[in-house]
PDB file of N, CA, C and O in Angstrom, chain B, residues numbered from 101:
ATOM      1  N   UNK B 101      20.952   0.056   1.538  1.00  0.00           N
ATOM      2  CA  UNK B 101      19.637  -0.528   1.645  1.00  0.00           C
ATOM      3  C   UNK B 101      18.936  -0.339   0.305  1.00  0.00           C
ATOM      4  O   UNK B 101      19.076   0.519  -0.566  1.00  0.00           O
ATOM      5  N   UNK B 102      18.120  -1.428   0.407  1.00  0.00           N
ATOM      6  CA  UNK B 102      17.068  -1.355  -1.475  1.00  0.00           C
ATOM      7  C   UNK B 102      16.178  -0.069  -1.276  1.00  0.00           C
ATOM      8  O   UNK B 102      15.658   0.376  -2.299  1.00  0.00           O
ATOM      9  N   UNK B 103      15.958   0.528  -0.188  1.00  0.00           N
ATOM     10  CA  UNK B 103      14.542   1.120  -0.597  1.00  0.00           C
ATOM     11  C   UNK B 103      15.176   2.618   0.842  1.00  0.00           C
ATOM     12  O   UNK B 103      16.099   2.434   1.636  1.00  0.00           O
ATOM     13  N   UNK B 104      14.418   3.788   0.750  1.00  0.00           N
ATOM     14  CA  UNK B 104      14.464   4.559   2.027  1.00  0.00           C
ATOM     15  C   UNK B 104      13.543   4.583   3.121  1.00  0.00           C
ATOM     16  O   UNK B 104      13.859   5.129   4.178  1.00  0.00           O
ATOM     17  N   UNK B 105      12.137   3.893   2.916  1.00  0.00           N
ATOM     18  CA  UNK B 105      11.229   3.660   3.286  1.00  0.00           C
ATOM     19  C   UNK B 105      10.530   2.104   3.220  1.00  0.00           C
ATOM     20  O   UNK B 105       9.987   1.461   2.321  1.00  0.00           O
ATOM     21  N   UNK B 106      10.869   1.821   4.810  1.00  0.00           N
ATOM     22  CA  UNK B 106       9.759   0.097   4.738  1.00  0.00           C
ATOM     23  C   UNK B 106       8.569   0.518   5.804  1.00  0.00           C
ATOM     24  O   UNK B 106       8.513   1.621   6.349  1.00  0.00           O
ATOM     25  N   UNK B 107       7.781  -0.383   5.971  1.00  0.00           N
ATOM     26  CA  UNK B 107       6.645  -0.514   6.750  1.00  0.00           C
ATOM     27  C   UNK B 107       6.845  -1.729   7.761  1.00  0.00           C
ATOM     28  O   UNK B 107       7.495  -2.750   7.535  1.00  0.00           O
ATOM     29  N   UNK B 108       6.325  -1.487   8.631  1.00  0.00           N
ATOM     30  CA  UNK B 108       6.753  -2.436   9.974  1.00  0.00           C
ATOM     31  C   UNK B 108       4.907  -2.216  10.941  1.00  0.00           C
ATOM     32  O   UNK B 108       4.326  -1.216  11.365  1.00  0.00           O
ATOM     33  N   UNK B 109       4.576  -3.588  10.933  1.00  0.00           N
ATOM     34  CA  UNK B 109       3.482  -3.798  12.052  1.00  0.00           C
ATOM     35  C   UNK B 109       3.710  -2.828  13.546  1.00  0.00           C
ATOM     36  O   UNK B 109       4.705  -2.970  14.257  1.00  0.00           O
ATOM     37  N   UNK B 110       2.757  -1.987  13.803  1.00  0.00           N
ATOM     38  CA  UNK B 110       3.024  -1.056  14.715  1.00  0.00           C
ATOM     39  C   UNK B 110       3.047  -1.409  16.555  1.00  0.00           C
ATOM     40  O   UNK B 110       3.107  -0.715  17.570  1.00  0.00           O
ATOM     41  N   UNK B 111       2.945  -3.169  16.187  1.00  0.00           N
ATOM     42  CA  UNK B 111       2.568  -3.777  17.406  1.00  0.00           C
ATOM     43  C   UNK B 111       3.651  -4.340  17.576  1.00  0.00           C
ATOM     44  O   UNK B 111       3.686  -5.090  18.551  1.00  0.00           O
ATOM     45  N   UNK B 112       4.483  -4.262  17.028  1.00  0.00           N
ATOM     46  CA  UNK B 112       6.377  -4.998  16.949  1.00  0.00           C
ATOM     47  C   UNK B 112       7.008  -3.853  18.058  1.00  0.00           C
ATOM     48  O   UNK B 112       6.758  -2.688  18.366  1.00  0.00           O
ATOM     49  N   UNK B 113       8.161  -5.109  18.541  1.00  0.00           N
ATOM     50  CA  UNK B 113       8.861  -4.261  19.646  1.00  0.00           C
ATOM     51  C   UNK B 113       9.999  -3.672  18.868  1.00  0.00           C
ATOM     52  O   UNK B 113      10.445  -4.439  18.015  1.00  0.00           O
ATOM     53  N   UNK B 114      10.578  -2.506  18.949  1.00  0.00           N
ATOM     54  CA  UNK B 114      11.792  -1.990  18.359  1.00  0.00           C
ATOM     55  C   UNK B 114      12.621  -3.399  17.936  1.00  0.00           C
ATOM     56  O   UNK B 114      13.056  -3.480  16.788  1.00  0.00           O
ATOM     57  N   UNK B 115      12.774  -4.213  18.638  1.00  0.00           N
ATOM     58  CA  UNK B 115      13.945  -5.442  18.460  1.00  0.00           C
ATOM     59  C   UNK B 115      13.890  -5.304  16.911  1.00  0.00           C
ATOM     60  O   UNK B 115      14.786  -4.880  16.180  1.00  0.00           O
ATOM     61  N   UNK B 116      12.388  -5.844  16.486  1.00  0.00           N
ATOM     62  CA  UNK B 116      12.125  -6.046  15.097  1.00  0.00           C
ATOM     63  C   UNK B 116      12.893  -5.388  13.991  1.00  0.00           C
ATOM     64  O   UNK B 116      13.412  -5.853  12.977  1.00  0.00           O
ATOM     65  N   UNK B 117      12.806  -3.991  14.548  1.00  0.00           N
ATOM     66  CA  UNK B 117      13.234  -2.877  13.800  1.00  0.00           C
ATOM     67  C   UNK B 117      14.926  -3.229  13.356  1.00  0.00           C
ATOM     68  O   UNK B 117      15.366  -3.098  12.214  1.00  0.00           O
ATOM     69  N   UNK B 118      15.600  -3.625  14.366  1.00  0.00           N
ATOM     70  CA  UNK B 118      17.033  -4.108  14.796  1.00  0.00           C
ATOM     71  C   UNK B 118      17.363  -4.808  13.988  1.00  0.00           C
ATOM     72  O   UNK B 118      18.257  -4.664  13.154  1.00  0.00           O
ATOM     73  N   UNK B 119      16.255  -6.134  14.257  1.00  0.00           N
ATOM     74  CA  UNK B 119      16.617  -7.376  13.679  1.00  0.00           C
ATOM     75  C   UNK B 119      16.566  -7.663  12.098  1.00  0.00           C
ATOM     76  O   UNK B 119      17.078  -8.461  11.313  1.00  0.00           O
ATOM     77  N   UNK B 120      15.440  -6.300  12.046  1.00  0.00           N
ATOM     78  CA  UNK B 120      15.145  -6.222  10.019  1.00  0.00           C
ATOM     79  C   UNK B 120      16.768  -5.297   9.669  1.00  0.00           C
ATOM     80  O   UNK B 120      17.546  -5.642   8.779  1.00  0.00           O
ATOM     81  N   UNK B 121      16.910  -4.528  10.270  1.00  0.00           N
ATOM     82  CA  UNK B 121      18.336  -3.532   9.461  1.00  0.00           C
ATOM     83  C   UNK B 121      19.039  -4.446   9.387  1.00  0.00           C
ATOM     84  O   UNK B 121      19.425  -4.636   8.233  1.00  0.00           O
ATOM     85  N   UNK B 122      19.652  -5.599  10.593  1.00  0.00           N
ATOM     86  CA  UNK B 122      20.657  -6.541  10.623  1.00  0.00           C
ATOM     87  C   UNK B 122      20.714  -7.524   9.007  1.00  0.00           C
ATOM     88  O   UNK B 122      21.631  -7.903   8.279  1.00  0.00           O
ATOM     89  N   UNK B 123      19.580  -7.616   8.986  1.00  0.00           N
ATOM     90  CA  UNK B 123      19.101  -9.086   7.869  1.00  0.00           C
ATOM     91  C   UNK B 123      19.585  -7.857   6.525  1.00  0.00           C
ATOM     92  O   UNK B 123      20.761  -7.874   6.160  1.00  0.00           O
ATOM     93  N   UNK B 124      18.908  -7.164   6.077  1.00  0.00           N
ATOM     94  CA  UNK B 124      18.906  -6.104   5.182  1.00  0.00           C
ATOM     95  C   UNK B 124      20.010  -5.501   5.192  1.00  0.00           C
ATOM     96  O   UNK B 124      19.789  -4.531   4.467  1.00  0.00           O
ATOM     97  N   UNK B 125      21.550  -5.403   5.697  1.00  0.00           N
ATOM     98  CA  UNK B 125      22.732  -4.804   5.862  1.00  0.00           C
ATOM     99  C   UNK B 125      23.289  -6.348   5.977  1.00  0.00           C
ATOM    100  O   UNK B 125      24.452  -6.353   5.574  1.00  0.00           O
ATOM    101  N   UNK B 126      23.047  -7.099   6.210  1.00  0.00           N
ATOM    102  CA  UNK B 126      23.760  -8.376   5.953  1.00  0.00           C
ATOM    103  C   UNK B 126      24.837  -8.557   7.051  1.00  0.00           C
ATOM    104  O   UNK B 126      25.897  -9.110   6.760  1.00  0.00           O
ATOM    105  N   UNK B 127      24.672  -8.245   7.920  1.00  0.00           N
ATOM    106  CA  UNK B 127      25.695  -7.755   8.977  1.00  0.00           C
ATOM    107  C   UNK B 127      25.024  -8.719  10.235  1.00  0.00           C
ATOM    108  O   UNK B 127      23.838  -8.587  10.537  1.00  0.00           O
ATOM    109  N   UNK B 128      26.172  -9.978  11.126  1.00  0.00           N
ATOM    110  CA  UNK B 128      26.083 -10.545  11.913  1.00  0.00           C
ATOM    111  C   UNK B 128      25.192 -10.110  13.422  1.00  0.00           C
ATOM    112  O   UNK B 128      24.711  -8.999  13.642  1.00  0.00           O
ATOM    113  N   UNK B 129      25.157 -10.857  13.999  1.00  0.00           N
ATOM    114  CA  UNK B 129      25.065 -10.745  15.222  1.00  0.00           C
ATOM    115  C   UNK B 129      25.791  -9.710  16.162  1.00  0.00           C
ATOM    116  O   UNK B 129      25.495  -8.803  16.940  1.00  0.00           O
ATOM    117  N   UNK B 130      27.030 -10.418  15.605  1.00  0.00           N
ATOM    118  CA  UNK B 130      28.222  -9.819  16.962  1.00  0.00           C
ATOM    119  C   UNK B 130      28.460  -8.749  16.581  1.00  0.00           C
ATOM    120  O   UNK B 130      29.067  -7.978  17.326  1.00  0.00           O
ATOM    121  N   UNK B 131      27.998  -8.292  15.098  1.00  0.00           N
ATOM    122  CA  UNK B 131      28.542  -6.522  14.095  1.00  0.00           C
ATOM    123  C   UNK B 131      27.780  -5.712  15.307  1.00  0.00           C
ATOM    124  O   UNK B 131      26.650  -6.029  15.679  1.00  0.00           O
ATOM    125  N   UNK B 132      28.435  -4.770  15.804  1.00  0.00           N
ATOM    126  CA  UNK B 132      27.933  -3.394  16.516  1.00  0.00           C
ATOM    127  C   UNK B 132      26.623  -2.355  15.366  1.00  0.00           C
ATOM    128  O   UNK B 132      26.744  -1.881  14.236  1.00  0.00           O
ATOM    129  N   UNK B 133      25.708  -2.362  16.151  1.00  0.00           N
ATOM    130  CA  UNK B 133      24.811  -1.868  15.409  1.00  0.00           C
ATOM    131  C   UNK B 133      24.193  -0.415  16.175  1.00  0.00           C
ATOM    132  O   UNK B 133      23.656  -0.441  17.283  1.00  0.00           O
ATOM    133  N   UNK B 134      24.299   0.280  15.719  1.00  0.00           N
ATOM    134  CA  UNK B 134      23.460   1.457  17.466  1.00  0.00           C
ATOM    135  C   UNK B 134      22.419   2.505  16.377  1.00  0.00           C
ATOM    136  O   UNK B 134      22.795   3.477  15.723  1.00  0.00           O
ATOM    137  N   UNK B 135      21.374   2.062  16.442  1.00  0.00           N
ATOM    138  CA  UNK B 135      20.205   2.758  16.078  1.00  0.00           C
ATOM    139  C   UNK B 135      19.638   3.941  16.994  1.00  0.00           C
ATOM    140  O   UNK B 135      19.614   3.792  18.216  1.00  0.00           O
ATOM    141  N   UNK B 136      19.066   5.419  16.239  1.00  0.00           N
ATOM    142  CA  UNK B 136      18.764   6.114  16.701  1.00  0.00           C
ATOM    143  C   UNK B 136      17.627   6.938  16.257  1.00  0.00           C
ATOM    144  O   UNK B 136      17.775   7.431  15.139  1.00  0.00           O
ATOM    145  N   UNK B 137      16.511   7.208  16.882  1.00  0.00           N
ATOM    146  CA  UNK B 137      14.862   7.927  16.631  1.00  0.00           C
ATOM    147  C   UNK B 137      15.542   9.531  16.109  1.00  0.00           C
ATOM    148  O   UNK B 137      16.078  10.250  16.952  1.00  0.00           O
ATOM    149  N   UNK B 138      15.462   9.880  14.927  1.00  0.00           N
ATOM    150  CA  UNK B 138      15.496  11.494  14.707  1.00  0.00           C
ATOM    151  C   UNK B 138      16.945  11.891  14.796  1.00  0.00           C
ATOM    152  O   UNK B 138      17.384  13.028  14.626  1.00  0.00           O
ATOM    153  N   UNK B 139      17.819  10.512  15.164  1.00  0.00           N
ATOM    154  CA  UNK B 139      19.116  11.263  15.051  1.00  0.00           C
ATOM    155  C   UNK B 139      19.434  12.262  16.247  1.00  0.00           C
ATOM    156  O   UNK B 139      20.210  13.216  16.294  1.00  0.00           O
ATOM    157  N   UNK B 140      18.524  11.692  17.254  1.00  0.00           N
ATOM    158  CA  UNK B 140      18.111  11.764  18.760  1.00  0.00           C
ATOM    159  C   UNK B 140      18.704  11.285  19.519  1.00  0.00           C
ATOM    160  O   UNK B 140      19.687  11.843  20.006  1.00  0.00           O
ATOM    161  N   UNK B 141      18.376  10.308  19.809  1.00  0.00           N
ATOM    162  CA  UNK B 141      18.353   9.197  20.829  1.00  0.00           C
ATOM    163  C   UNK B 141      18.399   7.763  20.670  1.00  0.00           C
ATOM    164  O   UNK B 141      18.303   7.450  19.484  1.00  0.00           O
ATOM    165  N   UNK B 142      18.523   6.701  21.528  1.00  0.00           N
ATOM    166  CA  UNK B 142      18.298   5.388  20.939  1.00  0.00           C
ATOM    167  C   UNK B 142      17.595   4.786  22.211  1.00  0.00           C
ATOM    168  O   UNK B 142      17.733   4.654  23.427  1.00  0.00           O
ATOM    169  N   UNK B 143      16.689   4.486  21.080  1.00  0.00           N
ATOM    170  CA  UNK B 143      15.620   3.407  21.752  1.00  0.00           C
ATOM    171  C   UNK B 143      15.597   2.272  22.592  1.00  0.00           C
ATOM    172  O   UNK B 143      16.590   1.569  22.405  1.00  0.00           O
ATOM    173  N   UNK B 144      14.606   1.718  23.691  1.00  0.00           N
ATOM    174  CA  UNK B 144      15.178   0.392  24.112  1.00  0.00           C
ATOM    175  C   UNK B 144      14.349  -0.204  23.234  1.00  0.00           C
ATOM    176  O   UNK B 144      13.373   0.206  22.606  1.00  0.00           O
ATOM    177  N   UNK B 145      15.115  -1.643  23.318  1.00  0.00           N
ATOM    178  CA  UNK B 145      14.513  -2.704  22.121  1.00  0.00           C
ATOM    179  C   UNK B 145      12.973  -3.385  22.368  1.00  0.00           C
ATOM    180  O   UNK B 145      12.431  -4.271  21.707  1.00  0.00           O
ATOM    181  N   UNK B 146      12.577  -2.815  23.297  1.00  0.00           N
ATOM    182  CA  UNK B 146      11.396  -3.574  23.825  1.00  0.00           C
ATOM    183  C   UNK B 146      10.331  -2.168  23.973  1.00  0.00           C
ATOM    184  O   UNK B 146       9.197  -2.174  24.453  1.00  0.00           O
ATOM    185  N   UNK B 147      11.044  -1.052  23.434  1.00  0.00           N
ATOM    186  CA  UNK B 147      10.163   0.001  22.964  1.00  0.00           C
ATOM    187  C   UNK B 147       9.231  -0.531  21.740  1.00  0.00           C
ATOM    188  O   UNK B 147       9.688  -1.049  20.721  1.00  0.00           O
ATOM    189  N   UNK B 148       7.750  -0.303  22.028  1.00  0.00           N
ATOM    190  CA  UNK B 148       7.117  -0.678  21.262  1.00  0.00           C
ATOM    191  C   UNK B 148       6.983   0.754  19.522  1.00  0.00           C
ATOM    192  O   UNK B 148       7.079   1.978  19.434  1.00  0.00           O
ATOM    193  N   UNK B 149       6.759  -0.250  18.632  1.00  0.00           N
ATOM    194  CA  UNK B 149       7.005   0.976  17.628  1.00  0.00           C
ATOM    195  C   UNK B 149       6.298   2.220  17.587  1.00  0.00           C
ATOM    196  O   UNK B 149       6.679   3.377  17.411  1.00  0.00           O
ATOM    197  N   UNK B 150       4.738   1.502  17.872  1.00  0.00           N
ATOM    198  CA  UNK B 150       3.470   2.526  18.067  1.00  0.00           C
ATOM    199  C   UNK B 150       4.075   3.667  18.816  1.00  0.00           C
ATOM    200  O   UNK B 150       4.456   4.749  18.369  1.00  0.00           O
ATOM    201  N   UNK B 151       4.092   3.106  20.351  1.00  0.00           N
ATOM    202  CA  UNK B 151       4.431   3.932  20.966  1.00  0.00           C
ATOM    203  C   UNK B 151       5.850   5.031  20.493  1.00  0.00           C
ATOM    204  O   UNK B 151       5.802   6.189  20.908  1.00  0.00           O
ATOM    205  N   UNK B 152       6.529   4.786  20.009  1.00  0.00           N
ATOM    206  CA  UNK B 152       7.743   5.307  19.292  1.00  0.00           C
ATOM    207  C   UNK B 152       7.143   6.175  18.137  1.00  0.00           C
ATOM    208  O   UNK B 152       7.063   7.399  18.245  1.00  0.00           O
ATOM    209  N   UNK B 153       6.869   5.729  17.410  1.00  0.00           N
ATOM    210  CA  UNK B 153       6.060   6.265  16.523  1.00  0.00           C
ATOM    211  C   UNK B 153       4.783   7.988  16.955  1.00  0.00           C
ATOM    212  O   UNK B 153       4.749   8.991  16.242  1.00  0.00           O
ATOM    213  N   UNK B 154       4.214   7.848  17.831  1.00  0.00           N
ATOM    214  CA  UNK B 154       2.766   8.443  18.509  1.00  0.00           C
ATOM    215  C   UNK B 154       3.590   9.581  19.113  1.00  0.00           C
ATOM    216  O   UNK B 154       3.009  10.664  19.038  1.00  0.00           O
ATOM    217  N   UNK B 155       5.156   9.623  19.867  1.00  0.00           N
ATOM    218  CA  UNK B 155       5.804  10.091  20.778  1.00  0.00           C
ATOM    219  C   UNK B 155       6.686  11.072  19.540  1.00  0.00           C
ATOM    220  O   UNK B 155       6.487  12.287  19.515  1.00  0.00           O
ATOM    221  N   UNK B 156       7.587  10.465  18.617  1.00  0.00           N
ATOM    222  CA  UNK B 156       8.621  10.911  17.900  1.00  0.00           C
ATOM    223  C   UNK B 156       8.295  10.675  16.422  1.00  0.00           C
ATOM    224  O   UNK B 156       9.289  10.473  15.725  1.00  0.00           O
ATOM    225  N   UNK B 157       7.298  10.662  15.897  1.00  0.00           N
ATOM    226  CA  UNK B 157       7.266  10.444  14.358  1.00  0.00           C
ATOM    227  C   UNK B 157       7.093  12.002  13.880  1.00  0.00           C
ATOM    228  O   UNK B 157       6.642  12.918  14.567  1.00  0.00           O
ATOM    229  N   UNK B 158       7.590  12.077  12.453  1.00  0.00           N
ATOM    230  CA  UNK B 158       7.982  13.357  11.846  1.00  0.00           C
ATOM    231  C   UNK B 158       7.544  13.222  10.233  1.00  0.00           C
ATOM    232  O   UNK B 158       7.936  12.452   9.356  1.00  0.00           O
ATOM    233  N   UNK B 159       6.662  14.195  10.226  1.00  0.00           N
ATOM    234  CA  UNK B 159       5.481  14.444   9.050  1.00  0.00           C
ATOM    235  C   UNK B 159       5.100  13.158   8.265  1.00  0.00           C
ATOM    236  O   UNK B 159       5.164  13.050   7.040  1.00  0.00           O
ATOM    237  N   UNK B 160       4.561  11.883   9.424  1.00  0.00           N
ATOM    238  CA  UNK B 160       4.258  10.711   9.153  1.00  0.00           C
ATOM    239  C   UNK B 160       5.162   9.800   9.058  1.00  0.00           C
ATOM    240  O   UNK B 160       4.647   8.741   8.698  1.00  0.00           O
ATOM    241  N   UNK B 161       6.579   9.704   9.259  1.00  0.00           N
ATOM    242  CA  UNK B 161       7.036   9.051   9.476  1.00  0.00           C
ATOM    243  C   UNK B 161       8.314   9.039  10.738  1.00  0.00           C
ATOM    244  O   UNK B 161       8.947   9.982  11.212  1.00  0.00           O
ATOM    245  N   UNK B 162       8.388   7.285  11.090  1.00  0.00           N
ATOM    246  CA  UNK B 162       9.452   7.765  12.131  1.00  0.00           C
ATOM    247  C   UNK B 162      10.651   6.933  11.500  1.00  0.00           C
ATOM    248  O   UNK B 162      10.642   5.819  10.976  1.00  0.00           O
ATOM    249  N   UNK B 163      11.844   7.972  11.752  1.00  0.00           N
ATOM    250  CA  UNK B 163      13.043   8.301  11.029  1.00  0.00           C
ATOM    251  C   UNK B 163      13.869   7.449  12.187  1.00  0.00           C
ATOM    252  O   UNK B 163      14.078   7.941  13.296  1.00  0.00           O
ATOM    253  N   UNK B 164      14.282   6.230  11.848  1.00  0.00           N
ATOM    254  CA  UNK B 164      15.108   5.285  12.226  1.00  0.00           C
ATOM    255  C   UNK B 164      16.956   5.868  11.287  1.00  0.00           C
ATOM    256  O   UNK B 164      16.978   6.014  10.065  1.00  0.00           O
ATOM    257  N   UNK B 165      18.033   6.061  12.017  1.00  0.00           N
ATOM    258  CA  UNK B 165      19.269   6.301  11.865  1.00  0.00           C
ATOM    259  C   UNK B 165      20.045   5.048  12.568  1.00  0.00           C
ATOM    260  O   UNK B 165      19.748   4.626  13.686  1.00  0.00           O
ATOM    261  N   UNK B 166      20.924   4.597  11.872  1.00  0.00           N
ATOM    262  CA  UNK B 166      21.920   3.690  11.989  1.00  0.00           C
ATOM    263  C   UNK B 166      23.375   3.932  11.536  1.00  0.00           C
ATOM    264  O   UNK B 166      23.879   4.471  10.550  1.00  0.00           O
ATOM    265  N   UNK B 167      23.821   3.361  12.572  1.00  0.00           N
ATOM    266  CA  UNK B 167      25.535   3.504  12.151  1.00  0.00           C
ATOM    267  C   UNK B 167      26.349   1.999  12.954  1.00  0.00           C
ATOM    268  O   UNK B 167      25.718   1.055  13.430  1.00  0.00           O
ATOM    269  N   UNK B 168      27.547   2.104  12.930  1.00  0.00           N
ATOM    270  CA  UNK B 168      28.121   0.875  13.009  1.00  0.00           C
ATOM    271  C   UNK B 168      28.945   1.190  14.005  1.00  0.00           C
ATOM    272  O   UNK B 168      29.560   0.304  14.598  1.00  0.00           O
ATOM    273  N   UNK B 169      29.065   2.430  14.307  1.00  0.00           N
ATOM    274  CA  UNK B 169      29.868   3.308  15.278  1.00  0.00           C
ATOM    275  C   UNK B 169      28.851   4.272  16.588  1.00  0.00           C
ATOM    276  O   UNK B 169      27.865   4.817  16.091  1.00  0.00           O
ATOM    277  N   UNK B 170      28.991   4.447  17.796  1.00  0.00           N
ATOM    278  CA  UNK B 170      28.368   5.707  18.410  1.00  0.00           C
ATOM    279  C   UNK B 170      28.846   6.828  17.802  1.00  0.00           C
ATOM    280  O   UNK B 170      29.956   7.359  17.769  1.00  0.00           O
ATOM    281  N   UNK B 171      27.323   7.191  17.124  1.00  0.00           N
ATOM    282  CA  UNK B 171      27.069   8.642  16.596  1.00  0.00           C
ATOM    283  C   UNK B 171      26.229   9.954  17.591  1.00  0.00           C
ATOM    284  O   UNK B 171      26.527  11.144  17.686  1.00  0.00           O
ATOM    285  N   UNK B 172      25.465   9.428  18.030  1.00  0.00           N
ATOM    286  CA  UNK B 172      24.840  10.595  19.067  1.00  0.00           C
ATOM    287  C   UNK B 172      24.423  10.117  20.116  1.00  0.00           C
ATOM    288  O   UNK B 172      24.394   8.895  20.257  1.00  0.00           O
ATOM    289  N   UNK B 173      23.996  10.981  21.109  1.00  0.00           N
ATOM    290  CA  UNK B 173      23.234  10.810  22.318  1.00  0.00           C
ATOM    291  C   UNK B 173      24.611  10.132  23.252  1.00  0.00           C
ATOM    292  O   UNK B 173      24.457   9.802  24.428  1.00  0.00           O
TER     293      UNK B 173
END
């Protein structure tokens, strides 16, 4: 990725979140993608960010993890 840190409207449903790594990793549709809060858990896609954010964010930010494989939880 270009950067370690983006900004995302806090009124977006997780999908967003999904759909920006997909575009930004250049990686299809059908590519297996499994995102995870803190290296925690994984979110449903219709988790709103705020709420994600208000619940699990860490010294101002919330720490989105991706892999291409199941890594945790």
């Amino acid at each position: 990725m270009r950067q370690n840190y983006y900004r995302i409207t806090a009124s977006n449903r997780f999908q967003a979140v999904i759909q920006f790594l997909r575009k930004e990793l250049g990686w299809k549709a059908s590519d297996p993608l499994f995102t995870y809060i803190n290296s925690a858990f994984s979110p449903a896609p219709d988790d709103t960010v705020a709420n994600l954010y208000k619940c699990f964010a860490t010294e101002g930010h919330l720490i989105v993890n991706y892999s291409s494989t199941a890594a945790w939880g």
